[in-house]
C-alpha positions as YAML, in Angstrom:
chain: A
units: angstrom
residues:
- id: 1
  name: UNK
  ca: [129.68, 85.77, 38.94]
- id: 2
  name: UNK
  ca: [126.41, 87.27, 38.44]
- id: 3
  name: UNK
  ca: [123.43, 85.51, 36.49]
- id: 4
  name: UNK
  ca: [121.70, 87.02, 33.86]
- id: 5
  name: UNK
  ca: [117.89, 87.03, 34.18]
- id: 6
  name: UNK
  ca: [117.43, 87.98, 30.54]
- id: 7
  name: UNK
  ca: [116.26, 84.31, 29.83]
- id: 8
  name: UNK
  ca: [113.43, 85.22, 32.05]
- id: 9
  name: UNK
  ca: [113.01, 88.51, 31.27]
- id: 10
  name: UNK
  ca: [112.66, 87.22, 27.56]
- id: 11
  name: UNK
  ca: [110.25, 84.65, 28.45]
- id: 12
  name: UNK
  ca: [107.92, 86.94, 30.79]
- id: 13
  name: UNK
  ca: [108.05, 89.68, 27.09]
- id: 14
  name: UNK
  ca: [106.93, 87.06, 24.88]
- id: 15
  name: UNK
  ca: [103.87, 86.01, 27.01]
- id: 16
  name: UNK
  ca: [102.91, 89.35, 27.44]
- id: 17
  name: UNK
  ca: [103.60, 90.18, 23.89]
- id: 18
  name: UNK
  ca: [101.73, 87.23, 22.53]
- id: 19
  name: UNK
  ca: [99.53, 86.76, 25.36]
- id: 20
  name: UNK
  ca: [96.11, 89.15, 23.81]
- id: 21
  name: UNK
  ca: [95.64, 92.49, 24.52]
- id: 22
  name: UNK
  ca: [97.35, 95.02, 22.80]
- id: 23
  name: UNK
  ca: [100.60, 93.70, 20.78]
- id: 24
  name: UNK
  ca: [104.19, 94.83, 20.94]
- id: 25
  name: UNK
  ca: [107.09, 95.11, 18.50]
- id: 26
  name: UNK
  ca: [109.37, 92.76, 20.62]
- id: 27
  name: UNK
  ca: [113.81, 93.70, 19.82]
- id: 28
  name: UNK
  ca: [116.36, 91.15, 21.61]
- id: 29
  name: UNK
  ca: [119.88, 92.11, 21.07]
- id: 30
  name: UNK
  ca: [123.14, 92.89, 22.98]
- id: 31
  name: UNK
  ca: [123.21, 96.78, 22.18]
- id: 32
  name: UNK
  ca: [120.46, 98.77, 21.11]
- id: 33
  name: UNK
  ca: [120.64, 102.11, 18.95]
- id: 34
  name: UNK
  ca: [117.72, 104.20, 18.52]
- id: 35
  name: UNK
  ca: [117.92, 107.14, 16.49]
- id: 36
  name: UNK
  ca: [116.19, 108.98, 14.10]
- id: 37
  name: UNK
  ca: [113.07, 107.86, 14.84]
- id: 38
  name: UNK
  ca: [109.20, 109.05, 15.53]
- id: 39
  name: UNK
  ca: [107.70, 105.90, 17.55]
- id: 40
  name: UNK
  ca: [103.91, 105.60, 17.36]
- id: 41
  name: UNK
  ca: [103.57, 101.94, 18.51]
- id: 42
  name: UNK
  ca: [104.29, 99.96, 21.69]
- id: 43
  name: UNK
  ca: [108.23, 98.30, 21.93]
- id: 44
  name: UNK
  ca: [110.03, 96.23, 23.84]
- id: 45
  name: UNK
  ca: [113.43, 96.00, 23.59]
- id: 46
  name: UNK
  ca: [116.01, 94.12, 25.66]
- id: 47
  name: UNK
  ca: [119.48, 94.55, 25.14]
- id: 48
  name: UNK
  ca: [122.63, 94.83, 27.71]
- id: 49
  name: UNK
  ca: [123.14, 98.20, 26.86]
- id: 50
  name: UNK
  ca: [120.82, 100.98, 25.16]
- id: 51
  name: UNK
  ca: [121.70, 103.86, 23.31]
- id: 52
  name: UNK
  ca: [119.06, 106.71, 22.84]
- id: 53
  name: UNK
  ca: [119.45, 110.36, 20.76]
- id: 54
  name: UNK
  ca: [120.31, 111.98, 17.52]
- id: 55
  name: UNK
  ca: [123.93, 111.09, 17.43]
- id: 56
  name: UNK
  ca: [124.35, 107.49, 18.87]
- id: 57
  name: UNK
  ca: [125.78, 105.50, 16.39]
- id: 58
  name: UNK
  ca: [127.27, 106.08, 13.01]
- id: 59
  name: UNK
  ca: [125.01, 103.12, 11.37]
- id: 60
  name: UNK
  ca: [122.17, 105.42, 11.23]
- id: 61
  name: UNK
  ca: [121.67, 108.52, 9.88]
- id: 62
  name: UNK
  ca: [122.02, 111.52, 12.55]
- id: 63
  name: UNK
  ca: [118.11, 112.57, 14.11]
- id: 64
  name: UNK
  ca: [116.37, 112.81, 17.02]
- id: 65
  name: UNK
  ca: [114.58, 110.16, 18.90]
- id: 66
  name: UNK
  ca: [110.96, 111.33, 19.68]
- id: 67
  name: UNK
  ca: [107.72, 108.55, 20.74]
- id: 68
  name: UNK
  ca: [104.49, 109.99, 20.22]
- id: 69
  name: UNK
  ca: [101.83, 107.45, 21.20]
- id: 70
  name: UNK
  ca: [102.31, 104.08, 22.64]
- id: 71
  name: UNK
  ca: [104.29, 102.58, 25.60]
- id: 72
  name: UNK
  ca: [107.99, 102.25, 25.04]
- id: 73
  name: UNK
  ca: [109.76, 99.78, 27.87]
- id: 74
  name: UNK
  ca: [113.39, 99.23, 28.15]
- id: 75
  name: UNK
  ca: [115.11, 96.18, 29.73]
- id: 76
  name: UNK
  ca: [118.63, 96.69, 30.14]
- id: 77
  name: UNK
  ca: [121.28, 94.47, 32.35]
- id: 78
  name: UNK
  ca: [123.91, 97.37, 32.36]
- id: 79
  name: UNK
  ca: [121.74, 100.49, 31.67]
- id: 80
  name: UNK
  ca: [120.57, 102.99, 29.53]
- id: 81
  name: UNK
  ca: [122.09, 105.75, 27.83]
- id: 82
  name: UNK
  ca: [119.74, 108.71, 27.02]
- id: 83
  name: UNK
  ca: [121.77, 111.84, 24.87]
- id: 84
  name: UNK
  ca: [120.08, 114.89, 23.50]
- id: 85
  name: UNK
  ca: [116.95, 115.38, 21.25]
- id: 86
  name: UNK
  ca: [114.51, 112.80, 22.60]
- id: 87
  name: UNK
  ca: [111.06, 113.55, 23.79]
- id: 88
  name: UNK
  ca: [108.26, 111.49, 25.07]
- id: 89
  name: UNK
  ca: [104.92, 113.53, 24.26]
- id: 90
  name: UNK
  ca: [101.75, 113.55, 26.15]
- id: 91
  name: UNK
  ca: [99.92, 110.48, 26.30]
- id: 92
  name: UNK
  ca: [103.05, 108.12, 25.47]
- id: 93
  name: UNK
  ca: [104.68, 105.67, 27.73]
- id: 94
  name: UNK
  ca: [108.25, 105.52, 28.33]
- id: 95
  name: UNK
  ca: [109.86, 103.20, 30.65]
- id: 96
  name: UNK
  ca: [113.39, 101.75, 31.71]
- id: 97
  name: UNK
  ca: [113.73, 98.48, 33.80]
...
């Protein structure tokens, strides 16, 4: 059975997230939607599963994903899902881990 390392993943976040420099919007849960949104700030989210694009879950109204400044970083134990309309624009930061 395999171990998850998202107790250590969440610890290493935090420190960086609290630890000076410039601050992040930290999300912890088991699935992550994001939709309809314009991000202009830096995230972290870390989830088992991810979920990215305009029609992704019915919880949230239908619209595309787009981040326009910042760095966006993804830490996923099964993956991440990416579906249409999202853009990363010049100068923003997108990652998946």
């Amino acid at each position: 059975m395999r171990k998850s390392l998202f107790p250590v993943i969440l610890s290493m976040v935090l420190l960086a997230a609290c630890g000076g420099g410039i601050p992040y919007i930290v999300y912890v849960l088991n699935k992550e939607y994001i939709q309809n949104e314009t991000i202009a700030e830096n995230r972290i989210y870390i989830s088992d599963n991810t979920f990215i694009g305009r029609n992704v879950t019915s919880s949230v109204d239908n619209g595309p994903v787009s981040v326009e400044d910042g760095k966006i970083i993804i830490y996923n134990q099964h993956g991440a899902t990416i579906k249409n309309s999202f853009e990363v624009k010049k100068g923003a930061t997108f990652e998946i881990k």
